[in-house]
N, C-alpha and C positions, 0 to 999 in steps of 0.2 A: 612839941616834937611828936611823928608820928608813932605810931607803936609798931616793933618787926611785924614785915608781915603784912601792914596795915597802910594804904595811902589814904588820904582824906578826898575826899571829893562831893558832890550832890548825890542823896539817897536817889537810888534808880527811879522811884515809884514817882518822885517829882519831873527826876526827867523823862518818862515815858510822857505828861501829862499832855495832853491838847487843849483846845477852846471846849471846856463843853466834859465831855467823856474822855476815859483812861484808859491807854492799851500797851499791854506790855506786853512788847518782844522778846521772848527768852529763848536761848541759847544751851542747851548743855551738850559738851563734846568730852570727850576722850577716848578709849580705846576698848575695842569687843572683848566683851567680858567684864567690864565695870558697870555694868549694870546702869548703864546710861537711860537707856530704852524704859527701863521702870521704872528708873525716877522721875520722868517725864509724864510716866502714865499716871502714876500717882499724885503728882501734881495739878496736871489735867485731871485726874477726878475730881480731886479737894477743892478746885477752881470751878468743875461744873456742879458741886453740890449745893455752894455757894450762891447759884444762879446766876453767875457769871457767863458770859460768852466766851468759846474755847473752841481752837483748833490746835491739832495735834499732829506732828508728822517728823519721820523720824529714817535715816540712811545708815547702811552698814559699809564696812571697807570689806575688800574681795575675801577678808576670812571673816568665821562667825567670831571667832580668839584672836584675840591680839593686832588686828587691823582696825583702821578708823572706825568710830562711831559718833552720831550724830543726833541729836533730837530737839525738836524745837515747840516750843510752847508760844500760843495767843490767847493772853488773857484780857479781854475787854468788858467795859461795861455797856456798851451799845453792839448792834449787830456788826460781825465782822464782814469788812466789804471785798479786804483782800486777803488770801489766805498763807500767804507765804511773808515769813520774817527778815526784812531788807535793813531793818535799825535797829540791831537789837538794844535792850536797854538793861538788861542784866547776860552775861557772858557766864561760864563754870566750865573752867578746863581741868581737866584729871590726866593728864600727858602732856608731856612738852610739845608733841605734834601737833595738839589740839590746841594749844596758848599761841603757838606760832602764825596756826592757819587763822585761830579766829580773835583772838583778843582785842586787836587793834581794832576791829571791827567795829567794836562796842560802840553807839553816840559817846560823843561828848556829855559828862555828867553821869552816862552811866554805869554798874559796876561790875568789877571780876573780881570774879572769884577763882584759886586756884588752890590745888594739893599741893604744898607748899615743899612737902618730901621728893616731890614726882617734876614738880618743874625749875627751871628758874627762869624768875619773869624779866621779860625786859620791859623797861620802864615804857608807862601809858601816860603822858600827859591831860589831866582834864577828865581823866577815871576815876573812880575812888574802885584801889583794890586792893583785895583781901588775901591773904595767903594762910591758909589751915593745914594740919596735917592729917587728911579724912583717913588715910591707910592706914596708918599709925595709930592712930585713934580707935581705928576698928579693932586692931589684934592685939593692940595692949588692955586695954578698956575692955574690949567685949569676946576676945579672944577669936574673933571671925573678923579675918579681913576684908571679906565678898560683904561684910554690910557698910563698907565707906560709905556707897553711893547714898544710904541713908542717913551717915553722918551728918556727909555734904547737905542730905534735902534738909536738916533738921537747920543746919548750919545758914543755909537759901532760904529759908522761911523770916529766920531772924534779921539776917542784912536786908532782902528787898523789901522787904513787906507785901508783897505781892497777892501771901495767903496768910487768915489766920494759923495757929499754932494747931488748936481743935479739929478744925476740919480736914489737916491733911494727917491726923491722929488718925482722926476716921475711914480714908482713904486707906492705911496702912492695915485696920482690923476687916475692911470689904475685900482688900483685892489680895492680901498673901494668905496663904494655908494658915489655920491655927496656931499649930506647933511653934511657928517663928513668927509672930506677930510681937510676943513681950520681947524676945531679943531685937526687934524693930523698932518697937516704942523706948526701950532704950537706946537703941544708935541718934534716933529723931531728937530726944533729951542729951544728949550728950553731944551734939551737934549742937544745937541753941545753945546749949553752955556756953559750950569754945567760942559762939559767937559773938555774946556778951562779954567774955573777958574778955573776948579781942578788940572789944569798941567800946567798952567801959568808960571811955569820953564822952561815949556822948549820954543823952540822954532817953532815957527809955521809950519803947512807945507805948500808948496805952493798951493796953490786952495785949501784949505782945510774952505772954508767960508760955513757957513748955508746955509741950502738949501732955493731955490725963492720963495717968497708970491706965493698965490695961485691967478692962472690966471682968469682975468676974461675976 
């Protein structure tokens, strides 16, 4: 039986695969001020430090607060020949507006993910997807709800495999100010968590551990 929350389906990173080389289409939406737009950047760096190939590109709704937002990530391991994301293979909505517009989009085989507080999903046949409580998470746990969106990434690291754990650690100590980088590497940890109890079936991947304390 599934687990709340949880539909079974093929890991994304399979279904992204082609003949040859891997490229995966990702998706994250929800709405301005969720900090959609960073997470993406972040992931796009942890993807380019990796030596990976990476396109990045990202749309707002007519307000900078509380209207649509959009960003999309290309991760591949050969050169990218086109730059826009028409399959995606991992979906992460943070609004029900954003689960509506884009969920269903996802291929076949590949996964969503959604704030499980904020939406409710209607069923995806052929998905495997995930339902988390990234807000909730952030202000019970860390006392700041504006770091969901790192919840989430910590949470997206662990379901697609898309990036190791370490390198979007490192992403998180390059691209934010000091100050809140440990409360970062904590949302990032505590995202992989939730995302292992939530999939606790299956079976681990190899290196797929939380990302390092922060250095001092």
């Amino acid at each position: 039986m599934a687990k709340r929350g949880v539909t079974p389906g093929a890991p994304a990173a399979e279904a992204a695969s082609t003949a040859g080389d891997v490229r995966h289409e990702i998706r994250l939406s929800g709405s301005g001020g969720q900090g959609i737009i960073l997470a993406a950047t972040l992931l796009a760096d942890a993807a380019v430090a990796t030596g990976r190939e990476v396109i990045a590109t990202q749309s707002y709704g007519p307000e900078a607060r509380g209207g649509a937002s959009k960003a999309e990530v290309i991760v591949a391991d050969a050169e990218i020949d086109f730059p826009e994301v028409t399959a995606p293979s991992v979906t992460v909505c943070l609004s029900q507006e954003a689960f509506d517009a884009y969920a269903a989009l996802t291929v076949p085989g590949g996964l969503v993910v959604y704030d499980d507080r904020l939406v409710q999903p209607a069923p995806l046949p052929e998905r495997r997807v995930v339902g988390l409580p990234f807000t909730e998470l952030a202000e019970t746990e860390l006392g700041k709800a504006i770091a969901a969106n790192i919840v989430m990434l910590g949470a997206l690291q662990e379901l697609s495999g898309v990036i190791d754990a370490e390198p979007l650690a490192d992403a998180v100590r390059r691209r934010l100010p000091a100050k809140i980088v440990e409360l970062n590497l904590k949302a990032l940890q505590l995202g992989h968590d939730r995302a292992v109890q939530a999939t606790s079936g299956r079976r681990p991947r190899t290196g797929a551990r939380g990302p390092a304390p922060a250095r001092t």
